[in-house]
VOGU-3710 file (C-alpha; in Angstrom, 3 decimals, decimal comma):
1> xxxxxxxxxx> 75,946/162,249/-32,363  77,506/158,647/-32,210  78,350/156,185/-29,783  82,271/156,340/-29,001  81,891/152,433/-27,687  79,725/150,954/-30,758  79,015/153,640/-33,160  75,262/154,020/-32,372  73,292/156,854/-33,205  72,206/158,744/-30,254
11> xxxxxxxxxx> 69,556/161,495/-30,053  70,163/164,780/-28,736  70,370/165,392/-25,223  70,337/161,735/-24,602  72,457/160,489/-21,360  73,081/157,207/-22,413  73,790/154,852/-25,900  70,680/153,024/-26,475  72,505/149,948/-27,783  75,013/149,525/-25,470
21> xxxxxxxxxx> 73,980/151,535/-22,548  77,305/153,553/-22,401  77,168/157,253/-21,427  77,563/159,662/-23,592  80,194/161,124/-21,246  82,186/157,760/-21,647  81,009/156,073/-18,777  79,179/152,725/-18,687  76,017/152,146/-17,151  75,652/149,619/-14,479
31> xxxxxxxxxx> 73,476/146,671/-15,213  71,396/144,978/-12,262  69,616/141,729/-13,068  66,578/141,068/-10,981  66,113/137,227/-10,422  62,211/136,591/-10,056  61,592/133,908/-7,007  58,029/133,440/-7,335  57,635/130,350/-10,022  58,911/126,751/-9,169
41> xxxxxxxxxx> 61,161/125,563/-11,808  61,216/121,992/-10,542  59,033/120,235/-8,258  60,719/116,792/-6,633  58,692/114,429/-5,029  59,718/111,519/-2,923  57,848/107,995/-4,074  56,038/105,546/-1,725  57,494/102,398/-2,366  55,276/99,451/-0,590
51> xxxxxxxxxx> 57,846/96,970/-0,859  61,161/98,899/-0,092  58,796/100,065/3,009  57,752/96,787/4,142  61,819/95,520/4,042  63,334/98,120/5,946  60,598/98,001/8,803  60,738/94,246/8,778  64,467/94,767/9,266  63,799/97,069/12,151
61> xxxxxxxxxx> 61,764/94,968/13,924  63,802/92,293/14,110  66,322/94,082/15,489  64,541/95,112/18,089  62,991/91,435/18,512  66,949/90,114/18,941  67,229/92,792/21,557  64,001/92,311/23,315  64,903/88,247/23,086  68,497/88,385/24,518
71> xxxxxxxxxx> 66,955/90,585/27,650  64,166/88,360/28,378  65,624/84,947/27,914  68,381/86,373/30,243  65,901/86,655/32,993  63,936/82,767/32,580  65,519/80,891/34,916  63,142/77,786/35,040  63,925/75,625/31,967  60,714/73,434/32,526
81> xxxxxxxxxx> 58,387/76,229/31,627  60,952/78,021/29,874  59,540/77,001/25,790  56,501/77,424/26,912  56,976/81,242/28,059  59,368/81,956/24,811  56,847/80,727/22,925  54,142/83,468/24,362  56,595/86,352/24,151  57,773/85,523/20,308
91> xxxxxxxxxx> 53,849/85,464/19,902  53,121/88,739/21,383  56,104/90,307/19,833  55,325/89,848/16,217  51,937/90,905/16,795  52,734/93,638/18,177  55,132/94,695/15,321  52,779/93,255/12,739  50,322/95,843/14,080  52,820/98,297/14,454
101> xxxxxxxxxx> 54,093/98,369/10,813  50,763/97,990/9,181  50,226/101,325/11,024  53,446/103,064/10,262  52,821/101,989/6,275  49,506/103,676/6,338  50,611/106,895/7,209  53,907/107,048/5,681  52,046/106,560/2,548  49,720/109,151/3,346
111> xxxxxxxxxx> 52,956/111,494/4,365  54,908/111,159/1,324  51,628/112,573/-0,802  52,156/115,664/1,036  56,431/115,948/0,679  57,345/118,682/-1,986  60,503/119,944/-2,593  60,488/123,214/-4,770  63,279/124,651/-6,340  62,987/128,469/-7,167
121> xxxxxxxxxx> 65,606/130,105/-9,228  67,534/130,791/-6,195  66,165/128,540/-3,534  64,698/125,376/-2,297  61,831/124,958/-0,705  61,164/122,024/1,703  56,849/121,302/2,451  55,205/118,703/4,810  51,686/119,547/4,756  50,903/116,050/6,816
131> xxxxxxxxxx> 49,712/116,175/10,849  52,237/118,423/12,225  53,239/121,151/8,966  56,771/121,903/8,550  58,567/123,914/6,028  62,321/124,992/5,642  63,943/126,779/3,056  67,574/126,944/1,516  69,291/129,384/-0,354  71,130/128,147/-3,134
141> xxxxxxxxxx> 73,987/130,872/-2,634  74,402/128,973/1,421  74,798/125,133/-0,091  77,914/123,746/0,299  77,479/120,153/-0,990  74,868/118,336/-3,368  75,492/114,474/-2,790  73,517/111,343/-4,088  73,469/108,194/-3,136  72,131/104,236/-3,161
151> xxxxxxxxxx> 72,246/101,301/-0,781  71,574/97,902/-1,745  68,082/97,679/-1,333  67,618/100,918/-2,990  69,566/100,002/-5,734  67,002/96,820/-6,076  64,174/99,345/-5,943  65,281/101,803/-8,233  65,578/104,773/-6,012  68,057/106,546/-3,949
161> xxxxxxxxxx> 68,687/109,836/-1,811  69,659/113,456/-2,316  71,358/115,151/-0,058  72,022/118,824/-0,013  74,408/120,369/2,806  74,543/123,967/3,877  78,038/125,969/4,591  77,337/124,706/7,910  76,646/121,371/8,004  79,272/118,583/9,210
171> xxxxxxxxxx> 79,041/116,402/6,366  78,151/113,397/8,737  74,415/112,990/8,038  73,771/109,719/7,343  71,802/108,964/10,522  69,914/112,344/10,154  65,925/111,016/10,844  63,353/111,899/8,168  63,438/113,677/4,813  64,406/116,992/6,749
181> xxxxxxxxxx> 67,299/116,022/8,285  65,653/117,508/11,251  68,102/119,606/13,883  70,866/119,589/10,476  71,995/121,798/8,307  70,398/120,460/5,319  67,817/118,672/3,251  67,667/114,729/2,931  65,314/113,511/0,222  64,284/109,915/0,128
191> xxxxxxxxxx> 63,163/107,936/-2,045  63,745/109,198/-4,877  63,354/107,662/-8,210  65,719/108,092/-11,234  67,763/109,367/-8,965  70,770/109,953/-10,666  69,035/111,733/-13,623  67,019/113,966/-10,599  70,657/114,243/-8,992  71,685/116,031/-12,216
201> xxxxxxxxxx> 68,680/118,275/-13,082  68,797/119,362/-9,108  72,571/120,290/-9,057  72,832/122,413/-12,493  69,526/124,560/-11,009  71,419/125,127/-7,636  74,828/126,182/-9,666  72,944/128,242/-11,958  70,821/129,824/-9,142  74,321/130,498/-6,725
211> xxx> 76,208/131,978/-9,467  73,195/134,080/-10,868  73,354/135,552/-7,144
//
């Protein structure tokens, strides 16, 4: 007996062509592919950058030293001890922010060691395994948007973000806090270097993985 789709032999009392997995009846067997989640195909990791760090805290703080100026030369009314007092606050201030930054460099260097980002064949996976643990996960098959971009300084630094949106994010992320975009509908990775080859390599596994669904 032969195969009415490809001519294949078939044995006796066989239900179905074992080349082509038609029936013998004439009907074609249904094929279900079985995608395997439990290996990471690529790992992304955000990179400490000491320099690009010490900038955008720096940049911070004196922000909040222009604020924390304008109020309280606003309120010293007495112009003979005036210089005297500015000079006392300015002092304060930048040791408090010196101390302050030194601080938030430590263990945002100790935080980034700790920030995976895992791609699975139909997933990402999102790990901080620093002080307070927190994990989200994605399905590829729920992303709306893949997005990358650079500012200036990041551009100087070689590095950039990725951003990946869900069917139910806004769009309008770009004050989102953290890596997480935590309270979003998303994933924010910073820091990342090569980013627009990284941009690429992350994109084709979330097509592949949403149309393999």
């Amino acid at each position: 007996m032969f195969c009415k789709k490809c001519g294949a032999e078939i044995n006796e009392g066989a239900a179905f062509c074992p080349k082509c997995g038609t029936a013998v009846n004439g009907e074609a067997t249904a094929k279900t592919q079985v995608i395997e989640d439990g290996e990471v195909k690529y790992q992304l990791k955000p990179k400490f950058i000491l320099g690009y760090k010490i900038i955008t805290s720096v940049g911070r703080g004196l922000l909040y030293f222009l604020i924390f100026a304008m109020y309280f030369f606003s309120e010293i009314e007495d112009t003979k001890n005036a210089s005297d007092v500015i000079g006392m606050l300015i002092g304060i201030f930048f040791g408090i922010m010196v101390v302050c930054i030194i601080i938030k460099l430590i263990f945002e260097n100790i935080q980034y060691k700790h920030y995976e980002y895992n791609f699975y064949n139909t997933k990402l996976e999102y790990i901080d395994g620093f002080l307070n643990k927190e994990e989200k996960e994605l399905k590829y098959k729920y992303i709306r948007e893949v997005t990358m971009s650079q500012n200036i300084i990041e551009r100087l630094f070689g590095i950039g973000k990725i951003k990946v949106f869900t069917n139910a994010s806004s769009g309008m992320n770009n004050g989102a806090y953290g890596n997480s975009m935590r309270n979003r509908n998303g994933i924010q990775i910073h820091c990342v270097e090569n980013v627009v080859e990284q941009y690429n390599k992350v994109k084709k596994i979330i097509d592949n993985g949403s149309q393999g669904e």
